[in-house]
Structures are given as structure tokens and as C-alpha cells.
RONU-762350 format. One line per 10 residues: number of its first residue (from 1); their letters; for each residue y, z, x of N, C-alpha, C. Coordinates in steps of 0.02 Angstrom, whole numbers, plus 50000, padded with zeros to 5 digits. Layout:
N
NUM	A	Y/Z/X/Y/Z/X/Y/Z/X ~ ...
REM end
This chain:
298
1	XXXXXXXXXX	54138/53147/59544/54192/53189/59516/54166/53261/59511 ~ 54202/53303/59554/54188/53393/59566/54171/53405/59458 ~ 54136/53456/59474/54148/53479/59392/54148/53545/59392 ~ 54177/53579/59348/54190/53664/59336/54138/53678/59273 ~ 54087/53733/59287/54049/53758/59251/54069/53832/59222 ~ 54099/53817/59152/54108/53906/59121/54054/53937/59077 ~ 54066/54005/59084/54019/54033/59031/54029/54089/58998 ~ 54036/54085/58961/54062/54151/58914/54000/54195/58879 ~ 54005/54243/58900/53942/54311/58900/53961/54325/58835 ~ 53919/54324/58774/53952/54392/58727/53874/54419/58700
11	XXXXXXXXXX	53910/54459/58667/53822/54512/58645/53797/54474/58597 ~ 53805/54450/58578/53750/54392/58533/53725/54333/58559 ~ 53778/54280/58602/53757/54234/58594/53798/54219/58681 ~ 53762/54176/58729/53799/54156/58777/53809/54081/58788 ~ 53866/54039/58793/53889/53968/58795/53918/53945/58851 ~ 53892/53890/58878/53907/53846/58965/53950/53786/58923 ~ 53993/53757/58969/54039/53720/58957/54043/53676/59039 ~ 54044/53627/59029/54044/53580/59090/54119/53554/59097 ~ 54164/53565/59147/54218/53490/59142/54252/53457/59180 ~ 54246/53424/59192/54269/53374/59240/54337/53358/59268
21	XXXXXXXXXX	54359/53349/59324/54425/53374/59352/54480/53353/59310 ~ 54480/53323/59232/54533/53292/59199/54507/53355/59148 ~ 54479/53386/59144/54467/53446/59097/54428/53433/59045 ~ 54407/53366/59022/54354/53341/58980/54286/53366/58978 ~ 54251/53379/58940/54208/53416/58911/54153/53366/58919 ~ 54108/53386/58994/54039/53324/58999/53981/53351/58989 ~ 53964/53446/58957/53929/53453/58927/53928/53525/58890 ~ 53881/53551/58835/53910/53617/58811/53841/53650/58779 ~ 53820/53689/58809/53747/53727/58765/53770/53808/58757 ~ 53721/53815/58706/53730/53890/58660/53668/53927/58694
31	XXXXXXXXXX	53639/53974/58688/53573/54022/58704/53593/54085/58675 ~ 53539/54111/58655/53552/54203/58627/53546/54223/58682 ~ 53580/54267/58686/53597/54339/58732/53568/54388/58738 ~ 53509/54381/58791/53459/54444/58812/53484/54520/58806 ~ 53487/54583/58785/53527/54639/58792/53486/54682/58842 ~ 53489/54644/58905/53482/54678/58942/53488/54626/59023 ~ 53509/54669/59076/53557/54652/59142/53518/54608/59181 ~ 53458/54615/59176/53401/54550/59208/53390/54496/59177 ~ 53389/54496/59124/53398/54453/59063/53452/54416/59068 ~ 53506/54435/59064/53578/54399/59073/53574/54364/59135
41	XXXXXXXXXX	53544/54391/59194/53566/54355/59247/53509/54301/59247 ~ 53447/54315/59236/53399/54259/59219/53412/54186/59174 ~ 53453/54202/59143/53479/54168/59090/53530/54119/59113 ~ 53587/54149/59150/53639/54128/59154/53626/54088/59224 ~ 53568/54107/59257/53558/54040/59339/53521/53996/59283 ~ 53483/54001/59221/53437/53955/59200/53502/53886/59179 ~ 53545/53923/59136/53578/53880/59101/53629/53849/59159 ~ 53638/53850/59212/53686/53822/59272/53649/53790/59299 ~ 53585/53810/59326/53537/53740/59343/53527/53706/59292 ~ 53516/53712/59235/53488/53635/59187/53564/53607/59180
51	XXXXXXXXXX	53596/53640/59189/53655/53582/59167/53679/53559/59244 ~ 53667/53552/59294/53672/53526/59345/53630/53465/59357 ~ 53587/53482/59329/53504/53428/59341/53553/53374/59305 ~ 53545/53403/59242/53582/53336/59180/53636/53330/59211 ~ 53674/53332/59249/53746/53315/59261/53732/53277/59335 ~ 53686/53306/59369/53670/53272/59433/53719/53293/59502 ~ 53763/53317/59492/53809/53366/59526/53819/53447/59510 ~ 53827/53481/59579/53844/53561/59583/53914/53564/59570 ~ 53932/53630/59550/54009/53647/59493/54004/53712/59523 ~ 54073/53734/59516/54102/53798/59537/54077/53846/59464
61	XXXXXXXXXX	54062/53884/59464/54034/53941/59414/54103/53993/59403 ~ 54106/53987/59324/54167/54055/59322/54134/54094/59262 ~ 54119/54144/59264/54098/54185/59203/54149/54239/59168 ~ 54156/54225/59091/54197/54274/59068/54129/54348/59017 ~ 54154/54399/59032/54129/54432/58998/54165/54501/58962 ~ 54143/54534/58916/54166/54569/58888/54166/54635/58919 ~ 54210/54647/58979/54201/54693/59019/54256/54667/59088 ~ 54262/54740/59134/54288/54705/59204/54234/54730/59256 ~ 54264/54711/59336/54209/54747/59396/54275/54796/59416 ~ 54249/54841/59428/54267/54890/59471/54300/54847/59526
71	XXXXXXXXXX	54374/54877/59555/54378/54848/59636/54347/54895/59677 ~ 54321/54957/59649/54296/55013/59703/54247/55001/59724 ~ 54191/54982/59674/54130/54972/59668/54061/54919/59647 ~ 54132/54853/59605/54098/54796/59607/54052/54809/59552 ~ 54058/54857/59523/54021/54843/59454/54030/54853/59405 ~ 54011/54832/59342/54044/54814/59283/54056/54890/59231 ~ 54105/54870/59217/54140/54935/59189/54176/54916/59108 ~ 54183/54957/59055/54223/54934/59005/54184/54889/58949 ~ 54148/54881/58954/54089/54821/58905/54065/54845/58862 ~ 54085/54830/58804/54084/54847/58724/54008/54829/58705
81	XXXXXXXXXX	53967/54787/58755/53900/54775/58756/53887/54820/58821 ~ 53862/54869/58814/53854/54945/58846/53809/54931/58900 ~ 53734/54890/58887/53697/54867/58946/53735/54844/59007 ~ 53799/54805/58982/53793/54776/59050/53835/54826/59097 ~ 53868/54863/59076/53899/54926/59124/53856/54955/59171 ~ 53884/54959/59244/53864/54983/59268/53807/54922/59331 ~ 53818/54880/59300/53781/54825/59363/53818/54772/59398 ~ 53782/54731/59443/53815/54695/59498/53811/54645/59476 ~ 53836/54637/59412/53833/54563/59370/53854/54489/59433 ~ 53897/54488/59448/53925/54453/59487/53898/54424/59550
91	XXXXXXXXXX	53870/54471/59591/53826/54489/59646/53758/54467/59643 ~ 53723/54476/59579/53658/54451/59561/53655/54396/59541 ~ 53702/54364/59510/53724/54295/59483/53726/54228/59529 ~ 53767/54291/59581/53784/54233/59639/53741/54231/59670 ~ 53672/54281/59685/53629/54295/59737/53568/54221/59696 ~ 53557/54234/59641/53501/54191/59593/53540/54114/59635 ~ 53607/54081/59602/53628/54032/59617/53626/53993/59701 ~ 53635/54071/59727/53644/54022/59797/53734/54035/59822 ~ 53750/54066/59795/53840/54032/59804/53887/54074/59757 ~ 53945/54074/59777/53992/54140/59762/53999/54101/59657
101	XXXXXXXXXX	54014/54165/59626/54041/54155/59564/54078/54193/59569 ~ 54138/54163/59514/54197/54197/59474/54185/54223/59395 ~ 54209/54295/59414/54199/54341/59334/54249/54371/59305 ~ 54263/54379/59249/54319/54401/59236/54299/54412/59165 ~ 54371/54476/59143/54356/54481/59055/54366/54423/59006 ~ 54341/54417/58960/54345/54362/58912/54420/54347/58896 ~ 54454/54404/58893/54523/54392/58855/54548/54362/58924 ~ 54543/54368/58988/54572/54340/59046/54555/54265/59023 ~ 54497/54230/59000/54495/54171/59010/54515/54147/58955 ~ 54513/54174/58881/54573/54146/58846/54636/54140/58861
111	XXXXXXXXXX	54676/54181/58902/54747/54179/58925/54729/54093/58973 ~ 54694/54088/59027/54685/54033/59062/54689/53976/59040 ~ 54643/53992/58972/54613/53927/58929/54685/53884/58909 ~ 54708/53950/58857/54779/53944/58820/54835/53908/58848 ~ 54831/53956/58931/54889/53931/58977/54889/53866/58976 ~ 54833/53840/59009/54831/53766/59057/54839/53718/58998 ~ 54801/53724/58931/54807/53657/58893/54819/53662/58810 ~ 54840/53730/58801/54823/53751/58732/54887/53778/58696 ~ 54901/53815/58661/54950/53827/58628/54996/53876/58682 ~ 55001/53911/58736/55039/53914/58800/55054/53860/58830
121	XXXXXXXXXX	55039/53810/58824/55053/53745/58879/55137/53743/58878 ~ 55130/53750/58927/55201/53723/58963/55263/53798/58976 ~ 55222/53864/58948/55250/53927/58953/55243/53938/59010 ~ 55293/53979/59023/55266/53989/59086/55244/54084/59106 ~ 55262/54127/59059/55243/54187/59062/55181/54196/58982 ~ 55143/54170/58999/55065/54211/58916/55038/54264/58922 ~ 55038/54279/58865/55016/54333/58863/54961/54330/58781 ~ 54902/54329/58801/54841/54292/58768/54808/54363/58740 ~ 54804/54377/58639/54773/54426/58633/54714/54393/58588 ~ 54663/54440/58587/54609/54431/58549/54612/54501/58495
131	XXXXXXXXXX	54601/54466/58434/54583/54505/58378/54544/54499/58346 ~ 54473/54545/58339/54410/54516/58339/54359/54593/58321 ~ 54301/54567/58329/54281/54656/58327/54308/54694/58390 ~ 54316/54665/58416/54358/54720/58489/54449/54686/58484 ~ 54481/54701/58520/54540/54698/58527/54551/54714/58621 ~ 54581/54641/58657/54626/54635/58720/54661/54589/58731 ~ 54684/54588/58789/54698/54525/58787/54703/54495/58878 ~ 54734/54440/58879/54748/54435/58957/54835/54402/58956 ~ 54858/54408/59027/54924/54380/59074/54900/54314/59095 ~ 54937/54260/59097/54960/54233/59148/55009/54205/59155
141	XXXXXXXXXX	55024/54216/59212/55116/54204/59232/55096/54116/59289 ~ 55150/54073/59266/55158/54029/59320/55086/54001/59329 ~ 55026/53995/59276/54975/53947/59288/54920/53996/59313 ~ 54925/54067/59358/54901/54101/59375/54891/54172/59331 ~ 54813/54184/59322/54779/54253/59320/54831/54304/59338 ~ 54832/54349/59287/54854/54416/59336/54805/54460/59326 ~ 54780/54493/59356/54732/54553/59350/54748/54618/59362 ~ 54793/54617/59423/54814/54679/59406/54764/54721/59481 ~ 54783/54772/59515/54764/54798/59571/54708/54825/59538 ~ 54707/54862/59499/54646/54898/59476/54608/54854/59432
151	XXXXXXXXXX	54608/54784/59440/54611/54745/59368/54591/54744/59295 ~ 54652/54777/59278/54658/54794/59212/54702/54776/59164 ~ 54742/54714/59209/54787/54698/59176/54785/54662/59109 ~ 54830/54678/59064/54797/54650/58991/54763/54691/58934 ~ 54738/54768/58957/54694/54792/58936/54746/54821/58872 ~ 54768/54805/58834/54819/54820/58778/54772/54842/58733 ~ 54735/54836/58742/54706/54883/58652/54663/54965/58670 ~ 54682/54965/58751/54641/55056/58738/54727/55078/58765 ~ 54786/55058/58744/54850/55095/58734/54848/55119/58668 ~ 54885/55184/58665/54890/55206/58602/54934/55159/58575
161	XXXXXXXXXX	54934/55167/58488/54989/55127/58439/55020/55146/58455 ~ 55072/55123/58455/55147/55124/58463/55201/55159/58393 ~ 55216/55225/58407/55264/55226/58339/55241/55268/58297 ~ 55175/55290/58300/55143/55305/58231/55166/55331/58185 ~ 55146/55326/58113/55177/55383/58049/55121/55437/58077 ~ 55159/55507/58022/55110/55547/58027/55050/55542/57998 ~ 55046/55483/57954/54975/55477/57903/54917/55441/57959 ~ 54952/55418/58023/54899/55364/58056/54897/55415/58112 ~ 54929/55462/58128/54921/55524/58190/54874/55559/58194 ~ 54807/55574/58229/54805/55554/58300/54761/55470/58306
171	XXXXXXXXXX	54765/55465/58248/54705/55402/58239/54643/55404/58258 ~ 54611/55351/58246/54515/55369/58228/54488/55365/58296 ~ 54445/55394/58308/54407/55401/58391/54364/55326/58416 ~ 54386/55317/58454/54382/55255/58502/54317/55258/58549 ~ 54282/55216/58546/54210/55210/58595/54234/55230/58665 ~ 54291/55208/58687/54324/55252/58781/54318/55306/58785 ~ 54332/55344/58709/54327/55406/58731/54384/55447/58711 ~ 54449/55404/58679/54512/55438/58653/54500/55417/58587 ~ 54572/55426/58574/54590/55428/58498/54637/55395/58469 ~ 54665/55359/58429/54715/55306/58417/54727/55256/58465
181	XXXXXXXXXX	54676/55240/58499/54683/55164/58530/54705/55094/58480 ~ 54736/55064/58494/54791/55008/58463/54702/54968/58434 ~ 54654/54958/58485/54589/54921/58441/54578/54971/58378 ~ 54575/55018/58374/54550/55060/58322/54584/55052/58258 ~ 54644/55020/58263/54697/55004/58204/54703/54919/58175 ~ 54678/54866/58248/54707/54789/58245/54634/54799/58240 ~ 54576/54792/58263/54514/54775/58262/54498/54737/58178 ~ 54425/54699/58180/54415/54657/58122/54394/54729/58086 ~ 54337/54753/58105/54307/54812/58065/54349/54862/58041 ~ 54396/54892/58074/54435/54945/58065/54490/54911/57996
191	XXXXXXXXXX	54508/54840/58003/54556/54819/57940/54503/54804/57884 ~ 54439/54785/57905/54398/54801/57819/54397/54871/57803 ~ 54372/54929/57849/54384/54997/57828/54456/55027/57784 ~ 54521/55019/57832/54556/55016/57790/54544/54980/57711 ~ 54545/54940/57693/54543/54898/57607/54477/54912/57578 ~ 54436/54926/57630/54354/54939/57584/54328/55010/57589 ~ 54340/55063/57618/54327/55115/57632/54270/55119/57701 ~ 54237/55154/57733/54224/55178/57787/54136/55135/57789 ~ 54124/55087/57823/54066/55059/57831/54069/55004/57804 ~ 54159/54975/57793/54146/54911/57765/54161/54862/57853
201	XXXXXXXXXX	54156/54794/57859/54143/54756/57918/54186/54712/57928 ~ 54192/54673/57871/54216/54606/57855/54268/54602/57820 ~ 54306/54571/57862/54379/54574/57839/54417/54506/57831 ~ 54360/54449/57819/54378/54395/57816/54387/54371/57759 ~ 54364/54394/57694/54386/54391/57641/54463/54418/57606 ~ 54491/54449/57650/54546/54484/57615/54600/54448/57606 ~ 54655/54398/57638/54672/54363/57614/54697/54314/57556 ~ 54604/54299/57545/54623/54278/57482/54598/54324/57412 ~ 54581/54361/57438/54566/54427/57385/54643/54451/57387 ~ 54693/54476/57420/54780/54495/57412/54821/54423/57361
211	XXXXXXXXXX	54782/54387/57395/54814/54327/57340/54800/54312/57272 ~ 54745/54340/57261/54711/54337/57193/54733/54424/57152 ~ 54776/54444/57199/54788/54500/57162/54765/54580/57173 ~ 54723/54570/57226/54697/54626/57237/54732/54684/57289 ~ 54775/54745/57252/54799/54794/57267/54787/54828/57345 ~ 54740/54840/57340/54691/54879/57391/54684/54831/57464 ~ 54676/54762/57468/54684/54695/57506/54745/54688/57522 ~ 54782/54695/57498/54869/54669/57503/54888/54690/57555 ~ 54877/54776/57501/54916/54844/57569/54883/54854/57637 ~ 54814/54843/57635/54801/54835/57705/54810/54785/57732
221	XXXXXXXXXX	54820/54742/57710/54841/54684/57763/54929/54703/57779 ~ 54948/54732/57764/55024/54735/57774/55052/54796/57822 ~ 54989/54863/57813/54982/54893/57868/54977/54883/57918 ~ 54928/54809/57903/54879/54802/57985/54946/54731/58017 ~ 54976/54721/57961/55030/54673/58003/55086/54720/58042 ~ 55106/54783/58002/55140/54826/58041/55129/54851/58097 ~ 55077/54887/58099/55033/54893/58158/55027/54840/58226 ~ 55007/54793/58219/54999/54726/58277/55096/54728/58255 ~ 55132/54713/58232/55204/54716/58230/55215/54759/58301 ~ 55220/54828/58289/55212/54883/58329/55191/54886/58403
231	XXXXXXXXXX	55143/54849/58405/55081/54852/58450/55103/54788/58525 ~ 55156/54721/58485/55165/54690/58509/55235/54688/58548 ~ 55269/54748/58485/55333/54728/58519/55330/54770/58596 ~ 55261/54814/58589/55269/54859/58645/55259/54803/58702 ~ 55251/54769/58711/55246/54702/58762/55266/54669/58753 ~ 55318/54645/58699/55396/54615/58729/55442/54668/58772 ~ 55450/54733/58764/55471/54771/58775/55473/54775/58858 ~ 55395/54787/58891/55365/54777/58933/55371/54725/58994 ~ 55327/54644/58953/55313/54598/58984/55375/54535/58970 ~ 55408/54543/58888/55442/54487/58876/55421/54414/58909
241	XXXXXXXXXX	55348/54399/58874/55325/54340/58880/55365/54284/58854 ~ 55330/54230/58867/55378/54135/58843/55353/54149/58760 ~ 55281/54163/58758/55246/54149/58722/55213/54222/58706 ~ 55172/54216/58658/55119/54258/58615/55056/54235/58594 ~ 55022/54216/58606/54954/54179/58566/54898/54225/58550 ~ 54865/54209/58487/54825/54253/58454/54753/54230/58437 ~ 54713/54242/58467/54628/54218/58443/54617/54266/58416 ~ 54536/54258/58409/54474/54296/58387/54490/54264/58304 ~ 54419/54308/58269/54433/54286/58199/54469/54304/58151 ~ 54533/54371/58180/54585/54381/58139/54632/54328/58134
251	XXXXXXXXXX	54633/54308/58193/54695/54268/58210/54712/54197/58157 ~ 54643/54178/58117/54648/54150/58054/54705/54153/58002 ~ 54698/54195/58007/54760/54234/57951/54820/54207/57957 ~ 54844/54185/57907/54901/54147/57920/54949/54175/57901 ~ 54972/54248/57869/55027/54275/57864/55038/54318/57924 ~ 55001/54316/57962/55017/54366/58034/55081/54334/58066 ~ 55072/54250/58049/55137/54233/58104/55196/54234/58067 ~ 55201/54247/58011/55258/54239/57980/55291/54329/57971 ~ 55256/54348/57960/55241/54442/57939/55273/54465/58015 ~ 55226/54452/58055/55250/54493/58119/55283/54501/58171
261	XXXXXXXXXX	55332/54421/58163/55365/54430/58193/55458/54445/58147 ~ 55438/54467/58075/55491/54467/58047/55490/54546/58069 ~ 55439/54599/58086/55410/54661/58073/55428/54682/58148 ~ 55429/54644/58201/55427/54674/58277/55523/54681/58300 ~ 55563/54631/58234/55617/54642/58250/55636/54702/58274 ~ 55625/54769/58222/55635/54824/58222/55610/54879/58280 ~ 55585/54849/58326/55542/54900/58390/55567/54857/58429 ~ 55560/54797/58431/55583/54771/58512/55673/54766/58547 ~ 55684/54802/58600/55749/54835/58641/55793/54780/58641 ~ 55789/54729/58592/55843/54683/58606/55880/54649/58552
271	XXXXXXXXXX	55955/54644/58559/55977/54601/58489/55947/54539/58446 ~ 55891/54506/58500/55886/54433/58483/55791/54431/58520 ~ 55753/54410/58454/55682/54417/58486/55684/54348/58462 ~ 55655/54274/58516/55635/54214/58496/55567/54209/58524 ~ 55540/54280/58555/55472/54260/58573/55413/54213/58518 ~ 55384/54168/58540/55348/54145/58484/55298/54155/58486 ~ 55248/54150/58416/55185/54197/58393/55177/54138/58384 ~ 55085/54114/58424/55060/54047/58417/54976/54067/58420 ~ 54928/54022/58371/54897/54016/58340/54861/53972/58406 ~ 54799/54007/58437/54765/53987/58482/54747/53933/58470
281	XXXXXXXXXX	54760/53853/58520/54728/53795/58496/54665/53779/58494 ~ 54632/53828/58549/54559/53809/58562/54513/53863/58531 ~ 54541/53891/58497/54502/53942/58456/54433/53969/58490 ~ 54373/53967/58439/54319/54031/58492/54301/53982/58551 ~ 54332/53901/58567/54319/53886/58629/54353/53906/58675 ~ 54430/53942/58693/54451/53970/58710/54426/53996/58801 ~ 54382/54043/58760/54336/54100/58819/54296/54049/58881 ~ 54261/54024/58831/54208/53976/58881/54256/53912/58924 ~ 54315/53896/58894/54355/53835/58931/54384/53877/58988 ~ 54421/53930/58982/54439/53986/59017/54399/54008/59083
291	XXXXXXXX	54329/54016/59059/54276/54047/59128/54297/53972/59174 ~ 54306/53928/59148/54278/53865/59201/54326/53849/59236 ~ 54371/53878/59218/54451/53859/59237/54477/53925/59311 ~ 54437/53977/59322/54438/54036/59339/54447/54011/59423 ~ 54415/53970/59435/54447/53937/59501/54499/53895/59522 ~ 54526/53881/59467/54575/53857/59479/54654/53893/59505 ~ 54607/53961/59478/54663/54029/59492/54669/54052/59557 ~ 54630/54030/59621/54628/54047/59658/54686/54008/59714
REM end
């Protein structure tokens, strides 16, 4: 039985996922994440041969990472983990292995993940965001990737907010290089800043700190539901997906689905919004089920 090998790159930590043509899960290892481009690729032929040995069969390789390739130039561009910009991730990967790999941004392989078996199943237009310390997301229409000619498709969080008041105008400066990018407002860090002041991180407490009463917790969470409100209807507007699905570790939050889509009424161009806001099934497995699935897109 063929098997699909994924792997999801992130700056801390990198994870292989094995699965077998019914999509079952025949094996799954963790490793820290070298921060640096020889390292990664050393890493990533190590962990595809040992899990081949143990499996006893070769697998199609799909890698998701936090970044895209250039179509000009084939090398990695956009990566919030800064090392890997600028190399032939793909090219070196495949050269170590022996044999072509598939790469793509992380939020592409949550949309994949989502699509084929997860809380998109059976949609047929997703549109897959991550809310997390970074903010994107990915398309897929009809079972298939979209990427997009320049492939960029998905890249929703270096668009400006949508709408702004004057109190959120021009908004806070963005690692790309602008200013009020939609991550700079939905991001995890940027909604503890809001409620904690400037150098706070963690925004996973707030919740139940708004529930226990806390002023300062409430209102930012109600901003930051306006905001992603805002942010989303600009892609109903746009894409008018089946579906909506939301990872990363905001996506916890359980008044987002009730909050935001009462909140997007008001921006999106139509009498009647039934788009539905759904709660990623495969959560941070998502990415890594996604890379392995990346051939199937072809």
C-alpha cells in the first residue's frame, strides 16, 4: 500500500506524518527545528528516511512551510522564520532524497487537510484561515489547491483591515514592510497587546479572564472579534466560500463563532450571509495531514 509522507516546517519544532492510501495515520515523529537552511534540509531527508526504513516502503514527500517559492526564482520568499528566505528549500530537499518534493505554505495545507476530511468535508469552495502568532490562510475549490499564478493565493493577512476607525488608522507596522496589515490586528500577540499593553504575548488567558469580569479582556476581545468580523467579510465579498474554517491557537475561542458571524452581517454585499464559521477538526494536526495530501493536488 503507496503511503504519503507530510511535514510541516515551523520555527520551533518540525513533524512527519505517514498515511496510507485510506488516509490513516501509520506513523508520526516530532524533532526541533535547526534555524538554519542546511539544517532544515539535513533534517528533513533524516526524518523521511527513518520513517521509510520503519515503514519498509518509499512515499511521495509534501512539505508545508511557513513561507512560499518564488515562480520566478524558486526560492523561498515570505517566511516569518527569516533563515529560510531566500533558499532552494525544495530543490535541496529533493536533491538529498533522490526524487521530486511538494512545498507549499502551511495555511495551503491546512485548507487541504480541512478540505479532504475535516470540518470542509464535503464543501466544495474553503477557504482555511490560521490565527496564530502569524495570520493566513489557504483556497481550495473542488478538492484542489489554488495557488494562484504568482502563488499567493490566500495570503489574507498582509491585506490591509478592512473599514478601519480612525483610532486603528494607519495601524501598527508589519514585519513586510507596511502598515495595518489585517495580521497586525487578528494575530495572537497583537490581541494580548491590545488587553495587556505593548510586550504582552499571550492571549490565551483572556477569555476566561472577560468572563470573570475583567474590563480590559472583554473589550479586546470584542475589538478583535470586530476586526476578523471585518477582515472576513472582505472574502465573502470576494471569494463567497461554502465554508470558513478557523485554526491556529486563537481559533479556541469559542465566542468567535458566535460573535462573528453576527458582526460580518454588516460589511458583507448581500441581504442573506449563511456562510458558515467552522472550528478546524484537525486542529495543530491540520498542517502536517495537509503537506502529505499535497499530491493528491496534482
Amino acid at each position: 500500500m503507496a503511503i504519503r509522507l507530510g511535514i510541516d516546517l515551523g520555527g520551533t519544532k518540525t513533524e512527519i506524518v505517514a498515511l496510507d492510501e485510506a488516509g490513516a495515520i501509520r506513523l508520526r515523529r516530532r524533532a526541533p527545528t535547526p534555524p538554519a537552511h542546511a539544517g532544515v534540509v539535513a533534517l528533513i531527508g533524516g526524518l523521511v528516511e527513518a520513517a521509510e526504513r520503519e515503514l519498509g516502503q518509499q512515499g511521495t514527500v509534501g512539505i508545508g512551510i511557513p513561507g512560499s517559492l518564488s515562480p520566478a526564482t524558486g526560492l523561498v520568499r515570505g517566511a516569518n522564520s527569516t533563515w529560510l528566505n531566500g533558499g532552494r528549500l525544495d530543490a535541496d530537499i529533493a536533491a538529498r532524497l533522490g526524487r521530486p518534493v511538494r512545498l507549499s505554505n502551511d495555511a495551503n495545507c491546512l485548507a487541504m487537510s480541512e478540505a479532504a476530511d475535516g470540518a470542509g468535508a464535503g464543501h466544495g469552495t474553503v477557504f482555511a484561515a490560521i490565527l496564530g502568532t502569524g495570520v493566513g490562510a489557504g483556497i481550495v475549490i473542488g478538492g484542489r489547491l489554488v495557488e494562484g499564478r504568482n502563488r499567493i493565493a490566500g495570503e489574507w493577512g498582509h491585506n490591509p483591515l478592512p473599514w478601519m476607525t480612525p483610532a486603528e488608522h494607519p495601524g501598527p507596522a508589519c514585519w513586510c514592510g507596511r502598515r495595518g496589515c489585517i495580521e497586525t490586528f487578528l494575530c495572537g500577540p497583537a490581541l494580548a497587546a491590545d488587553a495587556d499593553g505593548r510586550g504582552a504575548r499571550d492571549a490565551g488567558p483572556l477569555p476566561l479572564r472577560a468572563a470573570a469580569g475583567d474590563q480590559s479582556a472583554a473589550a479586546a476581545l470584542a475589538r478583535h472579534a470586530d476586526r476578523l468580523a471585518r477582515a472576513l467579510a472582505h472574502v465573502i465579498n470576494l471569494l463567497d466560500p461554502d465554508c470558513i474554517v478557523l485554526a491556529g491557537g486563537l481559533s479556541n475561542m469559542a465566542h468567535l463563532y458566535e460573535e462573528v458571524p453576527r458582526r460580518w452581517r454588516d460589511f458583507v454585499f448581500s441581504d442573506v450571509v449563511e456562510t458558515p464559521l467552522l472550528r478546524a477538526q484537525h486542529g495543530d494536526s491540520s498542517g502536517v495531514l495537509g503537506a502529505a495530501r499535497l499530491w493528491d493536488a496534482a
